[in-house]
Structures are given as structure tokens and as C-alpha cells.
C-alpha positions as CSV (number, residue, x, y, z in Angstrom):
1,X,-91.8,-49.9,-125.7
2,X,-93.1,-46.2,-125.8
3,X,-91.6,-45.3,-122.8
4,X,-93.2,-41.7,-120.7
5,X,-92.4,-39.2,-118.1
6,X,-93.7,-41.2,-114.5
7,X,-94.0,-44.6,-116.3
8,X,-92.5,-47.1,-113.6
9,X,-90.1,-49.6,-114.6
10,X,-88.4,-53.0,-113.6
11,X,-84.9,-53.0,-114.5
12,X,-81.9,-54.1,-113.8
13,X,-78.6,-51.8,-113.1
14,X,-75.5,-52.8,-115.1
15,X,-73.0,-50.0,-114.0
16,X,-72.3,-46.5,-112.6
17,X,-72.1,-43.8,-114.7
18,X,-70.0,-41.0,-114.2
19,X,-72.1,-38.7,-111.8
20,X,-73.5,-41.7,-109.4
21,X,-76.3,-42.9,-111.4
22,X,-76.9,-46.3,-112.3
23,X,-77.2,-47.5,-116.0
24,X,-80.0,-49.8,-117.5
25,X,-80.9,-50.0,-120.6
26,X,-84.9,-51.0,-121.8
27,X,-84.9,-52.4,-125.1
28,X,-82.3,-50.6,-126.2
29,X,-82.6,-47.1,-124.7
30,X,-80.5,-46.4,-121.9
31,X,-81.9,-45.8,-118.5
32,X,-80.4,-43.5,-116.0
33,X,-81.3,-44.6,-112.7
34,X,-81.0,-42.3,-109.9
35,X,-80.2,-44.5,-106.3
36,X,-79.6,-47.8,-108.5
37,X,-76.7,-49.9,-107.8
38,X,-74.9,-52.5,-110.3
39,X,-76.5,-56.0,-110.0
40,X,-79.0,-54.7,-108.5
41,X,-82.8,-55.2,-109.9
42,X,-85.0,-52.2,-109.5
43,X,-88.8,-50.7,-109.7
44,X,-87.9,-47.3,-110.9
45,X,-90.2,-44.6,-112.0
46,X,-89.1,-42.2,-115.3
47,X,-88.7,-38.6,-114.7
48,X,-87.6,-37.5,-117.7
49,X,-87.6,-38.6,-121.7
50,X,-84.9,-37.5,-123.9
51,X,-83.9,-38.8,-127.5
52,X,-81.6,-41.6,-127.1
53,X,-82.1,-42.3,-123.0
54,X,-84.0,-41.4,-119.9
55,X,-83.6,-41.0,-116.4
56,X,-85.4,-42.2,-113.6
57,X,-85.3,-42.8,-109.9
58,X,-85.4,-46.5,-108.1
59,X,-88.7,-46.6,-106.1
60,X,-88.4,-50.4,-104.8
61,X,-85.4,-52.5,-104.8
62,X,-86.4,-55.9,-105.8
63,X,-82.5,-57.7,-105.7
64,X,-80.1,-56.0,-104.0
65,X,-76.7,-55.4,-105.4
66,X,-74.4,-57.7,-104.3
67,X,-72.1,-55.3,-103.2
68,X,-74.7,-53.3,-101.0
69,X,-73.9,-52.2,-97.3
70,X,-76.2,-50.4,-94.6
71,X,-75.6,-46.6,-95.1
72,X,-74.7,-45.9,-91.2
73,X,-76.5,-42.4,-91.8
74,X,-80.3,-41.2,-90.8
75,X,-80.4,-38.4,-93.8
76,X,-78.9,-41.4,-96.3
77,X,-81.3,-40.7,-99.5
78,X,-83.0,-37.5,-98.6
79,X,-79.8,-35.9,-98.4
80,X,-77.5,-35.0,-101.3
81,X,-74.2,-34.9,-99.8
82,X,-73.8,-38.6,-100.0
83,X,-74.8,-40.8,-102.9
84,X,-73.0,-44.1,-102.0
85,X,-72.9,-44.8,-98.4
86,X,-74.6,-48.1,-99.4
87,X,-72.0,-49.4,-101.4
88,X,-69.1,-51.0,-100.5
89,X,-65.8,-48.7,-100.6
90,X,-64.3,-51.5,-102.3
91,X,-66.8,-51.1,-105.3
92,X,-66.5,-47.3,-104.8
93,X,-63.0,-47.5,-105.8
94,X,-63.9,-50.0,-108.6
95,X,-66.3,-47.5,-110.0
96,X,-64.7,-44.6,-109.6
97,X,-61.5,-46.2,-111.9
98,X,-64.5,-47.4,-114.3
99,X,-65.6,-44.4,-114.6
100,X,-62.0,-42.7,-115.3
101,X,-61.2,-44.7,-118.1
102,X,-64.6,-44.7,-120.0
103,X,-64.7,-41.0,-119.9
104,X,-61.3,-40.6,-121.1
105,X,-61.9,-42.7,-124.2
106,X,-64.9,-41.7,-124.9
107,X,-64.5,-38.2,-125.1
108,X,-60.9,-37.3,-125.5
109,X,-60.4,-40.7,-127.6
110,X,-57.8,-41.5,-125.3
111,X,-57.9,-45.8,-125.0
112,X,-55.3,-48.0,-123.8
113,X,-54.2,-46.0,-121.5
114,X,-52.8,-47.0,-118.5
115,X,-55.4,-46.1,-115.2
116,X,-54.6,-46.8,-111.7
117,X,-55.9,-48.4,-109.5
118,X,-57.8,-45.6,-107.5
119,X,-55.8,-44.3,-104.4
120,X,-58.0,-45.3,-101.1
121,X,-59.2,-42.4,-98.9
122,X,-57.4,-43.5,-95.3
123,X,-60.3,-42.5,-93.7
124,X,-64.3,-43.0,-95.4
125,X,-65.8,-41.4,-92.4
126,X,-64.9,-37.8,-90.5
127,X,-62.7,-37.6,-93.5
128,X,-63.7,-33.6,-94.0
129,X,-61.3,-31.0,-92.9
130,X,-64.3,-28.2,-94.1
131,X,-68.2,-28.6,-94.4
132,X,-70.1,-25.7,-95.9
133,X,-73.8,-25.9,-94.9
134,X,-76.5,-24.0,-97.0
135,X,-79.2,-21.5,-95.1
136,X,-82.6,-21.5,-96.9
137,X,-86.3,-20.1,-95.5
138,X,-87.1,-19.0,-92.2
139,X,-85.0,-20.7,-91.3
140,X,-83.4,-24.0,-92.5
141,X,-79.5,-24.8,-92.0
142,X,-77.9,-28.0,-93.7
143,X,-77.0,-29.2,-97.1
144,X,-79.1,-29.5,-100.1
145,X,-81.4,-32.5,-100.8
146,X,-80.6,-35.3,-103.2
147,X,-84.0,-35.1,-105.6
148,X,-84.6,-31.9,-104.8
149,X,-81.7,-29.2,-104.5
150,X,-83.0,-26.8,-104.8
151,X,-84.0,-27.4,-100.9
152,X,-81.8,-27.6,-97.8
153,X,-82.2,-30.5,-95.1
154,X,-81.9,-29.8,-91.5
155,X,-79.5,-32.3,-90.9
156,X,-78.6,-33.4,-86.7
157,X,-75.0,-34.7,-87.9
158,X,-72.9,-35.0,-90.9
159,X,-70.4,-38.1,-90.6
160,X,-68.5,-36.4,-92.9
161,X,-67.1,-34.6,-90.6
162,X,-66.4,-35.1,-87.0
163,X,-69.3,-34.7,-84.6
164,X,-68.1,-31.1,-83.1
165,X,-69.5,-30.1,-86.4
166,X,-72.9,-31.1,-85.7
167,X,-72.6,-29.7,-82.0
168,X,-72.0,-26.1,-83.9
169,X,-74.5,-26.6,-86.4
170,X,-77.5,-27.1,-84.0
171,X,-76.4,-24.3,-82.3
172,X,-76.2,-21.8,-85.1
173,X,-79.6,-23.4,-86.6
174,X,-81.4,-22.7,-83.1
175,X,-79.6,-19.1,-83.2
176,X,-80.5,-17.8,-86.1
177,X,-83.7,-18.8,-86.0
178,X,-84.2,-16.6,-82.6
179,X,-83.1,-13.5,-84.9
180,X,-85.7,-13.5,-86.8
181,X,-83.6,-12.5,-89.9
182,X,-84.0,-14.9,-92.8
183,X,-81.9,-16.8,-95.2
184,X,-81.3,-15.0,-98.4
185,X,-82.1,-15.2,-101.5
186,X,-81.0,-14.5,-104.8
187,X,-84.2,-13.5,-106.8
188,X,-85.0,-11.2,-104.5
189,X,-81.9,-9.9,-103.2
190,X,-83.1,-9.7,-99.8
191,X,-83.1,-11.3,-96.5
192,X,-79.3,-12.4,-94.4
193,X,-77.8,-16.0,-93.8
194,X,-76.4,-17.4,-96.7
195,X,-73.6,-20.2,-95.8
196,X,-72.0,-21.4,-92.7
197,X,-68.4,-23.1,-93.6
198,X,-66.7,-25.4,-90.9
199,X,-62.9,-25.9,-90.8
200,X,-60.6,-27.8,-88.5
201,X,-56.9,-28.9,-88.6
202,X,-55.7,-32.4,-87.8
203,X,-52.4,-31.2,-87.1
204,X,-53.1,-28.3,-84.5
205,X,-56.5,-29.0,-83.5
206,X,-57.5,-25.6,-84.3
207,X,-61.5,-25.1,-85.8
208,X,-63.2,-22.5,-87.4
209,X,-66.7,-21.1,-87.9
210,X,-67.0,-18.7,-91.0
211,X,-70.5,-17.4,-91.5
212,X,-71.5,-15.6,-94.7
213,X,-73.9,-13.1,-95.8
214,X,-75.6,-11.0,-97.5
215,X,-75.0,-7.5,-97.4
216,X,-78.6,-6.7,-95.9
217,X,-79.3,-4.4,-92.9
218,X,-78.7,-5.5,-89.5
219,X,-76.4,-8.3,-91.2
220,X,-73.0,-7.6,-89.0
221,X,-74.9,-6.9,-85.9
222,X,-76.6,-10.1,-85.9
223,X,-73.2,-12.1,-87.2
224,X,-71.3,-10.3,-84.5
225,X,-73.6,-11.7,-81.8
226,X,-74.1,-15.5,-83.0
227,X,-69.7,-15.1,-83.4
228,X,-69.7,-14.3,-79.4
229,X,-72.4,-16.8,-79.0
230,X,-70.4,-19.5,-80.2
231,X,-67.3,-18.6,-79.0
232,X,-68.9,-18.5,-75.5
233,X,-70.5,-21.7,-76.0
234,X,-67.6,-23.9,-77.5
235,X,-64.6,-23.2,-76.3
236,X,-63.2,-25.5,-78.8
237,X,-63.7,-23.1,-81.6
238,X,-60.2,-21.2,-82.3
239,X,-62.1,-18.1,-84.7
240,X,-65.2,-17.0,-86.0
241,X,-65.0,-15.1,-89.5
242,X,-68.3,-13.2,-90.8
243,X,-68.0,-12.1,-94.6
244,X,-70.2,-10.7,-96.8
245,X,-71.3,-11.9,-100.3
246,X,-73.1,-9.7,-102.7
247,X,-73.1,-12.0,-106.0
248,X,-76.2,-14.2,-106.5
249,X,-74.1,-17.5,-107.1
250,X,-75.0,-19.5,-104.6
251,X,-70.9,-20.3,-103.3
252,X,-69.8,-20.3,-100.0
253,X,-67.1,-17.8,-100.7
254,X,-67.2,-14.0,-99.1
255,X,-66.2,-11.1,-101.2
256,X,-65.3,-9.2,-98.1
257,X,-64.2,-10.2,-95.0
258,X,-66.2,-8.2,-91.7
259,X,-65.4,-8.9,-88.5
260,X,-63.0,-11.9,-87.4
261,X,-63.0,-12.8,-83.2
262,X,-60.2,-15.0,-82.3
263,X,-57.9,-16.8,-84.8
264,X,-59.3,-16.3,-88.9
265,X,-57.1,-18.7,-90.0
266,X,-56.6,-22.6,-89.5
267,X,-52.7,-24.1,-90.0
268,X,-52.8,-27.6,-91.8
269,X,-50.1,-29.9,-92.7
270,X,-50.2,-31.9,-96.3
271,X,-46.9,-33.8,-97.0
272,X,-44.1,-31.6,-96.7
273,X,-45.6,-28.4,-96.7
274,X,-47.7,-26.5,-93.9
275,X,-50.3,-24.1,-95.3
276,X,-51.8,-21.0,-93.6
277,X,-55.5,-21.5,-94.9
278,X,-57.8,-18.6,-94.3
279,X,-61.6,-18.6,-93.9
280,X,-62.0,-18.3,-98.1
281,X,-59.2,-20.2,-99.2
282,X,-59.2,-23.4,-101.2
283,X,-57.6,-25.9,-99.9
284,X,-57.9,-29.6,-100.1
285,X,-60.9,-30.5,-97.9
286,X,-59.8,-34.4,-97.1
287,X,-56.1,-34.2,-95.1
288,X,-55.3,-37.6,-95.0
289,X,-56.3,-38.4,-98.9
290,X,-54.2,-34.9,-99.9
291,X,-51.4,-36.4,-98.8
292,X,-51.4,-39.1,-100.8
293,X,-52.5,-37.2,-104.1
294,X,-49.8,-35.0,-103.4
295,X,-47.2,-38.0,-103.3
296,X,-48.7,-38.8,-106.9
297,X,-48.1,-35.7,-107.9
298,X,-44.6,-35.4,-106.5
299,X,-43.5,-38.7,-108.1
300,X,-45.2,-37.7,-111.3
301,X,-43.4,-34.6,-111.6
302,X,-40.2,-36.3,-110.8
303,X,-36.9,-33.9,-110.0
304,X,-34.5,-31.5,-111.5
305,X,-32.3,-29.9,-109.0
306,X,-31.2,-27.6,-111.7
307,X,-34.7,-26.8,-112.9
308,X,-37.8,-25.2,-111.8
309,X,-41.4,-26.3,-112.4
310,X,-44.1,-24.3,-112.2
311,X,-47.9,-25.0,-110.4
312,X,-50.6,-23.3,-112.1
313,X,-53.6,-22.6,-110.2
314,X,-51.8,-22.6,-107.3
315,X,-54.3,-21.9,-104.7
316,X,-52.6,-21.3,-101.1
317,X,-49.5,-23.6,-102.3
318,X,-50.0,-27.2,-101.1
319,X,-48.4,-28.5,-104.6
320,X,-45.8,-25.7,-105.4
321,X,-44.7,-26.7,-101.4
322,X,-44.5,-29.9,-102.2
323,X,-42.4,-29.8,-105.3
324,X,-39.9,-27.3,-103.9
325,X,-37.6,-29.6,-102.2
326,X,-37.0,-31.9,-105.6
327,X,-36.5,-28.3,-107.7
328,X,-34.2,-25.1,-107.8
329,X,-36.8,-23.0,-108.1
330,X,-40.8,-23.6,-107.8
331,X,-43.2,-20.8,-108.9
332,X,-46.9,-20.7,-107.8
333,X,-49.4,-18.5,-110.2
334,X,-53.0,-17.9,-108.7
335,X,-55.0,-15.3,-110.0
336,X,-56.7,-15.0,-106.4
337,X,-54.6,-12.3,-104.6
338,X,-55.7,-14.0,-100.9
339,X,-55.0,-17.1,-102.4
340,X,-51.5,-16.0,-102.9
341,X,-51.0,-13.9,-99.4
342,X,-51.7,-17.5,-98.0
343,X,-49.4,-18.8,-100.1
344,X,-46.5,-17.0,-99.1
345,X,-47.5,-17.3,-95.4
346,X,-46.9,-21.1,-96.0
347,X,-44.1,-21.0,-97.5
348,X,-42.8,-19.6,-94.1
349,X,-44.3,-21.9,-92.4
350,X,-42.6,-24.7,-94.2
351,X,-39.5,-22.8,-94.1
352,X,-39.0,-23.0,-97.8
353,X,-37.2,-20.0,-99.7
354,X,-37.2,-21.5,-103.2
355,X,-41.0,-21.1,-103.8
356,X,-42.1,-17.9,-105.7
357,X,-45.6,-16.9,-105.5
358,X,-47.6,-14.2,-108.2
359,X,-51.0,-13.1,-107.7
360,X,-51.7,-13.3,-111.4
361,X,-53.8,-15.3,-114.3
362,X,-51.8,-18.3,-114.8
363,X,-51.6,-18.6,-118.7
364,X,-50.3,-15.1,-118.7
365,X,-47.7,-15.8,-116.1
366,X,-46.3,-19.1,-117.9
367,X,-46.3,-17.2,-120.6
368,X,-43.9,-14.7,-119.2
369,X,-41.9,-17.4,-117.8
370,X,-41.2,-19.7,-120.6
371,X,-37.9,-18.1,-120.6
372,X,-36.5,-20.0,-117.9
373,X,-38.0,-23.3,-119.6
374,X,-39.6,-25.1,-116.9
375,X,-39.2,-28.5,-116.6
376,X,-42.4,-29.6,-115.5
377,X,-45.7,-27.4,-115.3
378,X,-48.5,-28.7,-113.0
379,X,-52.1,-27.5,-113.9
380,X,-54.7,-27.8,-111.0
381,X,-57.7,-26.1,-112.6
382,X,-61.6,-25.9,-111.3
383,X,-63.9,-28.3,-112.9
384,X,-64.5,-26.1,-115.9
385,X,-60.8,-27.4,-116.5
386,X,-58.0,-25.5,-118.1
387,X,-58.8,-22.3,-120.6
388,X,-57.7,-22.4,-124.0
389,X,-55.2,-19.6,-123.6
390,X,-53.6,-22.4,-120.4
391,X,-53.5,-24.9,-122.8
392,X,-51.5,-22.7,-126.1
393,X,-49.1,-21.4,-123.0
394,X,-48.3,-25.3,-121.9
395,X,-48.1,-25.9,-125.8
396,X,-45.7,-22.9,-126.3
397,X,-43.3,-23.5,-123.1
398,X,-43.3,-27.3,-123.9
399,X,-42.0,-28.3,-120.5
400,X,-40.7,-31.9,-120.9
401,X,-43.5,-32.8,-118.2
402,X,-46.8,-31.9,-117.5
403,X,-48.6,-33.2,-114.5
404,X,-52.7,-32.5,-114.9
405,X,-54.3,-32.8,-111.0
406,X,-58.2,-33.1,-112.5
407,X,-61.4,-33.2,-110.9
408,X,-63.4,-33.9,-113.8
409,X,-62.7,-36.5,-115.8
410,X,-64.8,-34.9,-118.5
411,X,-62.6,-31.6,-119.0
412,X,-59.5,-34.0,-118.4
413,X,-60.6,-35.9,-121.3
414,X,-61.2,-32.7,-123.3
415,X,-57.6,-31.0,-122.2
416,X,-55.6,-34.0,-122.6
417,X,-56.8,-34.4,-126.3
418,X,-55.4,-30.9,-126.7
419,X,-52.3,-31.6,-124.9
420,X,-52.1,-34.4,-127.6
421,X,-50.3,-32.4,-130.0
422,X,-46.7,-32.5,-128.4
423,X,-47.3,-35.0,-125.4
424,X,-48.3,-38.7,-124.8
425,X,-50.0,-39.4,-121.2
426,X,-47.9,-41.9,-119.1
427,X,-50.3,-42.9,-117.0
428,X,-53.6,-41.6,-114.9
429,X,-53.9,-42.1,-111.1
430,X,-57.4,-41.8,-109.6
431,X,-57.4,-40.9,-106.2
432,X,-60.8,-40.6,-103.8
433,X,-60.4,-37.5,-102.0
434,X,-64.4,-37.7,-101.4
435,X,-65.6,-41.2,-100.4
436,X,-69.2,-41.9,-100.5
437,X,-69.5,-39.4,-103.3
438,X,-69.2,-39.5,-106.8
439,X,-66.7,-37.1,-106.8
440,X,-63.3,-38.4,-108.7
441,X,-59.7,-36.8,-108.4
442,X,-57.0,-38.0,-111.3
443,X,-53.5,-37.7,-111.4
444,X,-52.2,-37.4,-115.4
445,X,-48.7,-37.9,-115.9
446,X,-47.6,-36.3,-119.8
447,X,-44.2,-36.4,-121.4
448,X,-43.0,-34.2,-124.4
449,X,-43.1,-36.7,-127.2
């Protein structure tokens, strides 16, 4: 079959590939189908041609999936934060596993291994600690759409999140619109609003409204106001934070902090350590579900009470915390300097003195410590995964563990083939820190041959 760009098919979904879209396959070629569960039999319509597949999005469902649900949300399918709210969790979990172990052994050549189970997520709904919402126009507020990203959906609620969220982001919507100022944008350089980001704490209650901008005219004045505004208006928020951003990348991340009214900082508890999270710092964004990878982690890492182990990409601390009571000595290396000052405010917090924190680039820093001979280094990188130089300075310290936190299977893959030439992988844990999403966290376990 000569198969073209628009060209509508009937065919039936056999599995989920890594990503969230379903796979068919036509004669031969494989089909990518965007909103097509397994089992299911779908009328899908080809967007794109490539040599060896093609992708297309599901226009009619013909046969459900056995494993189908009702997504519970109005903005299911139109929205891109969610790709799976009509799929059973159970099957989510199933998936995500599925999807662990094919990547792994197709591209780091890593089969037989042993995966997991995936980790449940204790909570599949108001399971978000933080939301970042996109501005876009004169003036939309929300989060990107599924088929379409590179627009933003005015969206009423998010059940993502708890509903205070969508109280707040009404409000700020309706409020920004009445300024008059709009969103900005990259090509141009011009115009305001670029992200609001919504924080809360399950453990104090404390929530947070961070708005960023861009560094136009009339910018603070107006973030000033809408901070009072809300303040005023929800007496539940603890802070408001306005920042600035001046890079095109469209990230919710401010360069510089502005103006902060009231707190600018949640507290949050995960496991054994409490971390002092500021309006820009990474931390994990699902509580409940952190708790649990960081108990994968602990056990993985296992204990030396006469050794230290080392976290790389340390972020405000949640792992080094966690590993200091089971080590002499735990050091945190974070090339983000406010990363680091949040860091060390946690390690207060949690009243732990054997945690040492540098604000430096983490393969330079294990390099400088492979004189104390760590026995176990944790590496916790971005989806890009770990740098070449991380990899030769794991390689070079040779810890007799190494504990890999990923969330991309596809640069796990990649890294643990390279990791290959002194250690063997144990065992890899998925865990769903993002239920509904296609979104995987994994756990890898290495020992020194």
C-alpha cells in the first residue's frame, strides 16, 4: 500500500511506544498513532511519511481498548498535559515497565535484565506539588495543546493539581488580561507574561505563586500589582515571587529574581530530609511518589558507615539528605549556585551535619574527590542524561556502586552501555512520578564488576 500524508487508515493499536503513542503496523510499515490505545481498533488519519514508518493521529475509535476508562477531565485531548487519563493506571504501569525494558535493549543492548515492576504513584490525581502554566497572545494562560504546542489552552482546572490552583489561575488570566500588556514572545523579543509556576507543600500547607517575565517596560510595575492582587484575594497564598527571564527558551525558570511579597520559599518534606525549595529550584514535583523513589534509591545505594557517597546533580539535596544517615560523609555537587544555597538550608532543616554541599560542575567535583574513594556515586542528570566527561569521572573513581536516578530511558540506555566497561546493572526500578503521562522515572542499581 503507497501510503501518503492525510491518507486515513483503519488499524489496530498493538502497544505503546515510548513517548505515549500507540503502535500499528500496515503491511509491514510501522504506524505511530497519536491518541491510540493497545487493543484498540482505530480510523486514524496520516500526518507524516518517513522511510521505514509513519505517524498519524486516531480520528474514530471503532473497538475500544479493553483497558479504556472515562478521562474525568473536560480539556482530555485538546490539552497536552495529559496523554493517558483514558487508560487504566493499571495498564499505565504495565506500559511504562514495557517501555523501560524495550528501550534499554534496544539501544544500550542491555537484555535480560532484571525490571521492576513500576512503583505506583500513591496518588493519580492532585498528585502535583508545582504546575507551570504557559502565557501566549493577548492574552491566553494555561498549558500547551496536545496536536498543536505550539499553542496554549485556557484551561478552568488542572486535576493535576489541587483545585486552589485553578482558583489562582482564573484570577491571574482575568488580571492580566485587564493590563493590557501581552504575553511575550521569543521572535520578537517583545511583549511581558511569560510563565506562571504554582507551588504548595503537603507538609506545611504553605503555596506559592511565582510569575515570570520578560525584561520589557512596565514589566515590575505590572507583576507588583497582580502579586498584591493575589495576595489580597487569597489569603491562602504564603508568597508571591516575580522574576525576570531574558533567554528565548521557552522554561519556566527566572534568571533574576525581582520583587518577592511574603514568604519566596515553600518547605517540603521527602523521606528523611526536609528541603527549603525556592521559587526556581528543582525539586521533585510529585511528594508522595518522591518518597518512594527516594526509598529505591536509599536501598540501592545501600550503607557504609565508614564511607561516603557522593550525589551528582544534586539539585536542593533531596537524595544527598536522604543518604546521609546510612554514610559518614555525603557530598552534594550542583553546578546551580541557588540550587546549592537551598541545599544547605535543608540540610539545617533536617538537622543533618554530615552533608557537604559545592556549587560546582559535577564531573569536575568527583573528579577532585576521587581521593576519598566513594563508595557509591548517585547521578541524577536532566534528560539530555549524563555528559561524557560524568561518565570518564564515574569510570576513573570506580565507586563499588553506582546508583543512576533516570528520566529518560533513552539516555539511560545510552549511559549505562558506557558504564558497561567496569559495572554490570543489578536491577532497574521504574517508578511513576507523573501518572497519566508518559513520563517514566528508573531507578538503576550498578556494581563494580
Amino acid at each position: 500500500m503507497d501510503i501518503r500524508e492525510d491518507m486515513e487508515l483503519t488499524v489496530d493499536v498493538d502497544r505503546l511506544a515510548y513517548g505515549g503513542k500507540g503502535v500499528a503496523r500496515v503491511e509491514g510499515l510501522v504506524v505511530f498513532v497519536s491518541g491510540g490505545l493497545p487493543g484498540a481498533t482505530v480510523r486514524a488519519k496520516v500526518t507524516k511519511c518517513k522511510k521505514g514508518f509513519a505517524e498519524a493521529v486516531a480520528v474514530e475509535t471503532l473497538s475500544p481498548s479493553p483497558e479504556a476508562v472515562a478521562p474525568p477531565c473536560p480539556h482530555f485531548g485538546v490539552c497536552g498535559g495529559c496523554l493517558w487519563q483514558d487508560l487504566s493506571y493499571e495498564a499505565q504501569l504495565f506500559w511504562k515497565r514495557e517501555q523501560v525494558v524495550e528501550t534499554l535493549s534496544r539501544l544500550g543492548g542491555l537484555s535480560g535484565l532484571e525490571v521492576a515492576p513500576t512503583v505506583a504513584s500513591p496518588r493519580v490525581f492532585a498528585y502535583r506539588n508545582k504546575m507551570e502554566f504557559a502565557f501566549a497572545g493577548r492574552l491566553h494562560l494555561g498549558l500547551h495543546e496536545r496536536l498543536r504546542p505550539g499553542r496554549v489552552l485556557d484551561i478552568g482546572q488542572c486535576l493535576l493539581m489541587e483545585p486552589w490552583a485553578g482558583e489562582v489561575l482564573g484570577f491571574v488570566r482575568d488580571t492580566c488580561r485587564e493590563t493590557g500588556l501581552a504575553a511575550f514572545d521569543a521572535r520578537t523579543n517583545k511583549g511581558v507574561w511569560r510563565h506562571l509556576v504554582l507551588r504548595a507543600s503537603e507538609q506545611t500547607g504553605a503555596r506559592l505563586a511565582h510569575v515570570i517575565t520578560g525584561p520589557a517596560r512596565g514589566a515590575g510595575d505590572a507583576a507588583h500589582r497582580l502579586g498584591e492582587a493575589l495576595l489580597a484575594r487569597f489569603p491562602f497564598l504564603t508568597g508571591f515571587v516575580h522574576s525576570v527571564r531574558r533567554a528565548p527558551t521557552a522554561v519556566a525558570f527566572g534568571e533574576r529574581q525581582v520583587l518577592a511579597l511574603g514568604a519566596d520559599h515553600i518547605e517540603e518534606r521527602f523521606g528523611a530530609a526536609r528541603l527549603h525549595v525556592s521559587a526556581d529550584a528543582f525539586a521533585q514535583t510529585n511528594t508522595q511518589a518522591a518518597t518512594a523513589l527516594y526509598d529505591v534509591v536509599t536501598r540501592a545505594a545501600g550503607s557504609d558507615a565508614r564511607g561516603a557517597a557522593v550525589d551528582c546533580y544534586c539539585g536542593c539535596g533531596g537524595i544527598a539528605l536522604n543518604l546521609a544517615p546510612h554514610f559518614e560523609t555525603v557530598y552534594g555537587l550542583e553546578a546551580d549556585k541557588r540550587a546549592v544555597a537551598d541545599a544547605v538550608r535543608s540540610a539545617e532543616l533536617s538537622g543533618i551535619g554530615n552533608a557537604v554541599f559545592k556549587a560546582q560542575d559535577a564531573a569536575k567535583g568527583l573528579s577532585e574527590l576521587s581521593g576519598i574513594s566513594p563508595s557509591v556515586v548517585v547521578l541524577d542528570p536532566p534528560r539530555a542524561g549524563a555528559t561524557p566527561e560524568m561518565l570518564a569521572a564515574v569510570l576513573a573513581a570506580a565507586p563499588k556502586k553506582v546508583v543512576y536516578v533516570s528520566c529518560n530511558p533513552a539516555t539511560l540506555a545510552r549511559d549505562l552501555k558506557a558504564l558497561g566497561e567496569l559495572y554490570a546493572v543489578v536491577r532497574v526500578t521504574p517508578v511513576d512520578q507523573f501518572p497519566h503521562t508518559a513520563h517514566i522515572e528508573a531507578v538503576a542499581e550498578l556494581t563494580l564488576r
